[in-house]
N, C-alpha and C positions, 0 to 999 in steps of 0.2 A: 458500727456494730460493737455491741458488750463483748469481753472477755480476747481471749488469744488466737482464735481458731485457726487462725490465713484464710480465712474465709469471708467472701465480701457479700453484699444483698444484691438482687437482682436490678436494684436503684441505680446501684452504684455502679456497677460493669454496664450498665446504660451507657450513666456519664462517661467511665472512660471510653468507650466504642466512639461517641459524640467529640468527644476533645481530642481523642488518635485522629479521627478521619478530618477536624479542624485544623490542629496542629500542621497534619501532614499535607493540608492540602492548597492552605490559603497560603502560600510562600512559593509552593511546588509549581501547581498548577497554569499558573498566571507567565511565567517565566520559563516554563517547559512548550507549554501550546504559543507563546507569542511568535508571531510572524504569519499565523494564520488569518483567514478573514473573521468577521462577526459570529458569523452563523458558521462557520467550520468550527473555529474554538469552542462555542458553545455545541455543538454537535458531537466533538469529540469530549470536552468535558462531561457531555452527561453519558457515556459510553464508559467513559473510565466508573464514574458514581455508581451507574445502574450495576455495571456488574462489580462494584466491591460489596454492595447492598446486597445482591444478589449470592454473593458466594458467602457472606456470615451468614447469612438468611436459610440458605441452606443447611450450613454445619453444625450451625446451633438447632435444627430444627432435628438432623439426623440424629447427631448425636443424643439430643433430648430423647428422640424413639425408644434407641437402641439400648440407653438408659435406662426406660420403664419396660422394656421387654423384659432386661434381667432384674428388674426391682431394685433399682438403683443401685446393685452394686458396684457396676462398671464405673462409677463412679469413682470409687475408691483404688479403683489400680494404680499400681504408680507407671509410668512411664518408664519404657526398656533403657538400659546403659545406653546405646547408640543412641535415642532419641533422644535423651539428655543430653551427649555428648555433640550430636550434630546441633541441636538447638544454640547451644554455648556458644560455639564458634562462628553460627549462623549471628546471635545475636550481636556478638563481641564487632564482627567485621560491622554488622548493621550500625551499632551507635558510634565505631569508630567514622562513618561514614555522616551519619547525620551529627557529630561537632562538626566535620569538616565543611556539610552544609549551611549549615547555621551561622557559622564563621562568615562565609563569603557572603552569608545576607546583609548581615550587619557590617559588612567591610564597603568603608568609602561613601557611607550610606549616613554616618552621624557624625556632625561636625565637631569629631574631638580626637585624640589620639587616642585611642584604644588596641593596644597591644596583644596579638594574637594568644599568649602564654595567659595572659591576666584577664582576660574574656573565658577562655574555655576554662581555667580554675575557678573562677567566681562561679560558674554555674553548674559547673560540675560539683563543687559542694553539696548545693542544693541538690543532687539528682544521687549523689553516694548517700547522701541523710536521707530520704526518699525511700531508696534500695534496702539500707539498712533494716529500718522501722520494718517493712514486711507491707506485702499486697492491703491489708486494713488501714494502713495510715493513708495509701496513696486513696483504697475506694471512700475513705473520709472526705481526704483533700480533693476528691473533684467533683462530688458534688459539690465545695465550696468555691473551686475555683470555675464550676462550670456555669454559677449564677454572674462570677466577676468575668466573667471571659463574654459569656452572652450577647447580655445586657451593654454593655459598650458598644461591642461591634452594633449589635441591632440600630442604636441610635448611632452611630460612626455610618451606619450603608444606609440607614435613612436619609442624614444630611448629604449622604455621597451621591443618592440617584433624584435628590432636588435640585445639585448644584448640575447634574449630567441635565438634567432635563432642560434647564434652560440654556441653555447650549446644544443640542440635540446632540452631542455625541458624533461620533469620527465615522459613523456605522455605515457602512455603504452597501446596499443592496443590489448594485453588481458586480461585486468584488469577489461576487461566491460562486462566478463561470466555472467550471470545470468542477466544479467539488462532485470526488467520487467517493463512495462507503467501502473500497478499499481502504484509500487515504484515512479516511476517519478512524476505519478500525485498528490500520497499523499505529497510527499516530498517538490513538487512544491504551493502546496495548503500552507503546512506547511511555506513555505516563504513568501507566498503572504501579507498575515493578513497586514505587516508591511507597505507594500505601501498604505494601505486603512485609515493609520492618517495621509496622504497629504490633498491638497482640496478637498473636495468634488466636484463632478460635480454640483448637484443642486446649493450648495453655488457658485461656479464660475460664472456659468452660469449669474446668476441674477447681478454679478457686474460686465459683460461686453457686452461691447455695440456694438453687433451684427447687428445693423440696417441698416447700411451704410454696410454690407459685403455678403448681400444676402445668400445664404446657406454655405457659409464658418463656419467652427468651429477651434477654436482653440487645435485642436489634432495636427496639423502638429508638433508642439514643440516636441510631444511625442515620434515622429518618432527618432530625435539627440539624446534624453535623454536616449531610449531604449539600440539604438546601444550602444553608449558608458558605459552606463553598462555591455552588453554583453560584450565588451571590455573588461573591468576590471575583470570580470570572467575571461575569458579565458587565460587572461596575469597571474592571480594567479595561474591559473591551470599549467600554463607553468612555473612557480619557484617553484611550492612548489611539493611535493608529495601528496597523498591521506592522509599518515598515519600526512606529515607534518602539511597540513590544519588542520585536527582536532586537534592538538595538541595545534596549536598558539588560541590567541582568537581574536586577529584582524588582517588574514596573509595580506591584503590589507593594513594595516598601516606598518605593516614592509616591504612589497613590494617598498612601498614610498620611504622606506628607502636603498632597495636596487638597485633600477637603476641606472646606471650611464649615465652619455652622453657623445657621442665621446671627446676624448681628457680630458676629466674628468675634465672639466676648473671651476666645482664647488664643493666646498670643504665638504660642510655642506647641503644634501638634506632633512633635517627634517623641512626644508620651505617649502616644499612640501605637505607634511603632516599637518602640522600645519594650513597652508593655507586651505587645503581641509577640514580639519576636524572644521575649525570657518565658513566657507561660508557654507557646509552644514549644521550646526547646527543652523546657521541663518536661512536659508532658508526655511527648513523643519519644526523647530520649531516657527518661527516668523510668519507663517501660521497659524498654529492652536490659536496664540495668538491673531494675527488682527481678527478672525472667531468667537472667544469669545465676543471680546470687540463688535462688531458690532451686533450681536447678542443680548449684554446683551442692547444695544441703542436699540435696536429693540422693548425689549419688554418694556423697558421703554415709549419710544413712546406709545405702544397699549395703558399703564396703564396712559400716559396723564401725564409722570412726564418729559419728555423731548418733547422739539418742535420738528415739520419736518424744513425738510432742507431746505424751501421755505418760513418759519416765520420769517426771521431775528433776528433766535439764531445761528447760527453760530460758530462764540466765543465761547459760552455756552459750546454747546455742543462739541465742540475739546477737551476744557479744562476739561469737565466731560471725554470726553474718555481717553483721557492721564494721569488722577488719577485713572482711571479704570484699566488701562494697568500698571500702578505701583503698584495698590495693588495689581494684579492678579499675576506680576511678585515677589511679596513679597510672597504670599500666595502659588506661585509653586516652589521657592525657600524652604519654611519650607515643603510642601512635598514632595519634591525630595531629601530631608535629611533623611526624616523618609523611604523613599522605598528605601534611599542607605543603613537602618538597616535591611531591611525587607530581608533575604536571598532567602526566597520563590516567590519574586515580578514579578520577571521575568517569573516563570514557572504561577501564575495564571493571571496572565496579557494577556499573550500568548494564553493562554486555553480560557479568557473568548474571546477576540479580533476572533480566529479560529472558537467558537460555536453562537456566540452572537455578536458582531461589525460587523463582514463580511456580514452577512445573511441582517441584518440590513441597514446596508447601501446597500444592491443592493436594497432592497424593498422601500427608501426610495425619489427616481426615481420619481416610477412610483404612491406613495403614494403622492409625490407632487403635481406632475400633476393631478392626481386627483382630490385631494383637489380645488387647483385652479381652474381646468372646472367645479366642482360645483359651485363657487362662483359666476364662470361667469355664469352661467345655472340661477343661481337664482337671480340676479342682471338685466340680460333677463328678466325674468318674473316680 
């Protein structure tokens, strides 16, 4: 998109919906459901899909209503102090969490010494330059990265389910005794948590410019992004065994490693991996870090310490975001060191995100929306 707005096109908040739920899911997934049978993991995988599908599908749909009910103004509100203020910390904890994920992918996994301090600098770079720039560089960058992201995989799980096929795969169809849709749905629940530190719907919603698209939303994206995680489940499911998944900690990163392509005309497939595992770490994490810095402008604005974007600060304010975005990537650098000490991070991270983030964010929808139709109610009057 032309010009400065922080406003992205309906294209482009596609693509990222498409690359969050990729990002999030082709590393997650495979290594959270392992120890399952064939058809449980895939029974629960598409539980978790259907309703992350399901729950943008609706918010985007609401909130579009209630949108044109007011004649678009609701659009324009800005978000309460608390809501900024809970998002921040929501997000801060979130991407200190997914380095710490991302870390353990690529640990033990690439045949070289790769130092935990000099992995998450290297890429954190890349995700503070990201944050910096503003919501338009990132809705540029994925529709470009989500032609290079695609198109690999697609031919990557082509030659994955030719090489499965001849071999028929570990799949056993009595291995699925006892599966009940309790199981499934706790299990399924139990994976979901993770896709819920991508964008928020409310936050999306608000930097894309739905005017010009009459009740279109940008869910279509989610439609690609789903499948081909389904994808990636069930290609894992077809190399490994039940007893193998659980054993590995990322069987999708050795999966990378074990496809070949006809004729085997390339020698070295840990580009493969390597690739997938810096674009989703971008992608996924580089989200929650633009969501901060925008955010933390926000409230400066209320508090009168920075201009709006119609004063001619400009400049000003890039260059305050881009110091923003550097110390916040310094500040989740020092704690993504202390939670790679922390042996227990993962299990209450996990607990609080299942009791307390999930619930949270579906409530905070339709807590938006209301908020804003009061303003408008009383702004009426």
């Amino acid at each position: 998109m032309a010009g400065d707005n922080q406003m992205i096109s309906l294209r482009q908040a596609s693509w990222i919906l498409a690359l969050d739920v990729l990002a999030a899911g082709l590393f997650w997934l495979p290594s959270c459901l392992g120890g399952q049978s064939f058809l449980g993991m895939m029974l629960m995988g598409m539980v978790v899909l259907v309703f992350l599908f399901a729950y943008y599908t609706v918010s985007f749909c609401w909130l579009s209503k209630r949108s044109r009910r007011n004649g678009g103004k609701i659009r324009k509100q800005e978000l309460s102090s608390a809501l900024c203020i809970f998002f921040i910390l929501y997000y801060l904890a979130a991407v200190v969490y997914s380095v710490h994920f991302f870390y353990r992918i690529i640990e033990g996994l690439i045949p070289a010494d790769y130092s935990y301090p000099v992995t998450v600098l290297f890429l954190l770079a890349a995700v503070v330059y990201g944050a910096g720039k503003g919501i338009e560089v990132r809705g540029r960058m994925a529709e470009l990265m989500g032609w290079l992201v695609f198109v690999p995989i697609l031919v990557l799980f082509a030659a994955g389910f030719r090489q499965a096929a001849g071999y028929g795969g570990p799949m056993d169809p009595h291995a699925v005794t006892g599966l009940q849709w309790k199981n499934i749905l706790s299990e399924g629940y139990g994976a979901l948590w993770f896709f819920f530190l991508a964008d928020h719907p409310l936050l999306l919603w608000r930097q894309t410019n739905l005017e010009s698209n009459g009740r279109k939303t940008p869910v279509k994206g989610l439609v690609g992004g789903c499948l081909m995680v389904f994808a990636a489940l069930a290609l894992t499911g077809l190399f490994f065994t039940p007893e193998g998944m659980a054993a590995e900690n990322q069987p999708f990163g050795i999966l990378l490693q074990m496809i070949r392509f006809p004729g085997n005309f390339i020698s070295r497939y840990d580009v493969f991996f390597i690739m997938l595992w810096m674009l989703s770490f971008y992608i996924f994490s580089g989200g929650m870090l633009l969501e901060i810095v925008e955010l933390y402008m926000e409230l400066l604005e209320k508090a009168g310490l920075s201009g709006k974007s119609d004063t001619g600060q400009n400049g000003r304010n890039n260059r305050m975001k881009q110091w923003t975005a550097l110390f916040l990537g310094m500040l989740i650098f020092f704690l993504s060191v202390l939670a790679n000490q922390w042996d227990s991070f993962d299990a209450v991270f996990s607990r609080w995100m299942l009791w307390t983030g999930v619930p949270v964010c579906l409530l905070l929808v339709p807590v938006g929306v209301w908020k804003w139709h009061r303003v408008e109610q009383n702004g009426a009057e």
